[in-house]
C-alpha positions as CSV (number, residue, x, y, z in Angstrom):
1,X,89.0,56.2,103.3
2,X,88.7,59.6,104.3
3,X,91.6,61.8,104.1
4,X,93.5,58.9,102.9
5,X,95.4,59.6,99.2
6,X,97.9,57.1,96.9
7,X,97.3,53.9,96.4
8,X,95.5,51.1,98.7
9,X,95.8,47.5,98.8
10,X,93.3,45.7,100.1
11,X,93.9,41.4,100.3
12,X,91.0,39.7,100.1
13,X,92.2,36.7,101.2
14,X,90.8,32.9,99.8
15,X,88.2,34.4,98.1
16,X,87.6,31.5,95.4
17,X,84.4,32.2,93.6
18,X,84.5,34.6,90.9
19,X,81.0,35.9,91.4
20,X,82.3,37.3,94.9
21,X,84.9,38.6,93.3
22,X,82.7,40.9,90.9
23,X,80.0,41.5,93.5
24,X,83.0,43.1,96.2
25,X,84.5,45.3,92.5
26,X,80.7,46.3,92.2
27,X,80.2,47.2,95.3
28,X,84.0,49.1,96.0
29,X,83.3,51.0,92.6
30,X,79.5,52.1,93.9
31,X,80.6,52.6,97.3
32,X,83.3,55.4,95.7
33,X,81.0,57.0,93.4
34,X,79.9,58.8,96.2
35,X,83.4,60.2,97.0
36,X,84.7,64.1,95.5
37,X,87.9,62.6,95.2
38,X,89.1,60.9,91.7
39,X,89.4,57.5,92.8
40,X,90.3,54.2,90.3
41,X,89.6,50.7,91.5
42,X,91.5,48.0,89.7
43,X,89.8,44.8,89.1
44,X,90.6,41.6,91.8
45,X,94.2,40.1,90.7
46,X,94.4,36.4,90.7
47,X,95.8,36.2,94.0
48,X,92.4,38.5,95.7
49,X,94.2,42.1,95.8
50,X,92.7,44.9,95.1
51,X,94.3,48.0,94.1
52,X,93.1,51.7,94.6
53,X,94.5,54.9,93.7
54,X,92.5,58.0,95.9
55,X,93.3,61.6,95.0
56,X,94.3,63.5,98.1
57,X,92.2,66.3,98.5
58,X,92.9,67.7,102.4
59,X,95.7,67.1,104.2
60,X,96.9,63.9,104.9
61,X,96.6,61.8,108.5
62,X,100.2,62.8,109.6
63,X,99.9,66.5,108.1
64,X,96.9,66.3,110.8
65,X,98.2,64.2,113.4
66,X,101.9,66.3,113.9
67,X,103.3,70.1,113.8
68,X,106.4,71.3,112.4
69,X,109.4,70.8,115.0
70,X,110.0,74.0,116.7
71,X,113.5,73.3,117.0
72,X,114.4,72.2,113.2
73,X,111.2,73.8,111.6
74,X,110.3,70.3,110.3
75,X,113.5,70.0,108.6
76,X,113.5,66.6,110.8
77,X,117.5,68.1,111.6
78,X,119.4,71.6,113.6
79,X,122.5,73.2,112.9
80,X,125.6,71.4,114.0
81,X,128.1,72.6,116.4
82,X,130.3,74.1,113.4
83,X,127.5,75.9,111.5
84,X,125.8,77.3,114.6
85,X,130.1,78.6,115.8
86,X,130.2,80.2,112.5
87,X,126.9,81.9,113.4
88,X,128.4,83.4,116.8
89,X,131.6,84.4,115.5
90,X,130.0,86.7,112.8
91,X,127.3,87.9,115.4
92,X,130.4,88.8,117.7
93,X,132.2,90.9,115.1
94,X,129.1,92.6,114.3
95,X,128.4,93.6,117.6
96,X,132.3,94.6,118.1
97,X,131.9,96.6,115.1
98,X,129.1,98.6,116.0
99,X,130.1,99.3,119.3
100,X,133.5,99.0,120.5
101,X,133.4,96.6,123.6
102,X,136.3,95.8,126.3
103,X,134.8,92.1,126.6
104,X,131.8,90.3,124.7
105,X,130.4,87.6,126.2
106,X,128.7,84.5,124.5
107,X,126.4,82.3,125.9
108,X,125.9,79.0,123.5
109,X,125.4,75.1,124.0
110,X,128.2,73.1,125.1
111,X,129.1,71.3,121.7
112,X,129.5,74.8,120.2
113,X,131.5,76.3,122.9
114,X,133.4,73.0,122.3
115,X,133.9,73.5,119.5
116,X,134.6,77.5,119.5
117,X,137.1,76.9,122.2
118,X,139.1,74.2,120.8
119,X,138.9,74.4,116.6
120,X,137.8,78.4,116.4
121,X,140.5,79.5,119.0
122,X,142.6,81.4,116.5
123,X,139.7,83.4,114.6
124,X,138.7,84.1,118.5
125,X,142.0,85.4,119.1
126,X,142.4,87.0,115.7
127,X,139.1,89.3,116.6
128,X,140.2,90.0,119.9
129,X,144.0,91.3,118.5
130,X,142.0,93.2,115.8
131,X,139.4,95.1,117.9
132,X,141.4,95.4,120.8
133,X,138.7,93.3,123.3
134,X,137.9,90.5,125.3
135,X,136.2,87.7,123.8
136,X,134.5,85.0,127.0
137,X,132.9,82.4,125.1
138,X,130.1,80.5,127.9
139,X,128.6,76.8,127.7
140,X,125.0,77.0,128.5
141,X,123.5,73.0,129.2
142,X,120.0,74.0,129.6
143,X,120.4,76.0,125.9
144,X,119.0,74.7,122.8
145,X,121.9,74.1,119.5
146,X,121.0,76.2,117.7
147,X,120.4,79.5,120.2
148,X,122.7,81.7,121.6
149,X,123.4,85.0,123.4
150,X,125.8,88.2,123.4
151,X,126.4,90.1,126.1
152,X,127.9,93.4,126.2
């Protein structure tokens, strides 16, 4: 039961005799005393279940067992193509702001160049009218959704 917390069913299956019954409670409920954790063993139900709540005290089996998702930081999901174009374009106009540049160039995955080629072409041509530059926007395959990289 170790590390194990919620609630446990255990099915003892065809187990007629009501002595047996009392004698496996007895022994569950002993067995438990024994445990730090606040545990609370319900008496056999008719049909031979038995239930048991365990507090958990350490961390859990799959806590244990994995690590956080270096890609989503365990958020189980990454940026999509327009978040992460979003991202670029305001790193670009910072960088153009801070220094005046004849050409920028951005390196990012192929959905978001994609997508910055095809849907974001006019705020891509808006900042290169406005700051007078160059804007090369540059699928990288082998790069990750949610990285990219500028280029002076």
């Amino acid at each position: 039961m170790r590390d194990i917390g919620g609630i446990v069913i255990i099915d003892f299956i065809d187990m007629i005799r009501e002595k047996h019954n009392l004698e496996i409670f007895d022994l569950l409920v002993n067995l438990f005393k024994k445990d730090r954790a606040k545990i609370n063993v319900l008496k056999m139900s008719e049909f031979g279940i038995v239930e048991i709540t365990r507090q958990r005290i350490r961390r859990g089996v799959k806590k244990v067992s994995y690590k956080d998702c270096p890609y989503c930081q365990g958020r189980g999901s990454v940026k999509s193509a327009v978040t992460m174009a979003i991202e670029v374009l305001r790193a670009i106009k910072k960088q153009i702001e801070k220094v005046r540049l004849k050409e920028v160039r951005s390196y990012v995955h192929p959905e978001v160049a994609n997508y910055m080629l095809n849907e974001d072409r006019p705020a891509i041509a808006k900042l290169e009218s406005l700051y007078k530059t160059r804007i090369v926007i540059i699928a990288e395959p082998e790069m990750h959704i949610e990285n990219f990289r500028i280029e002076k």
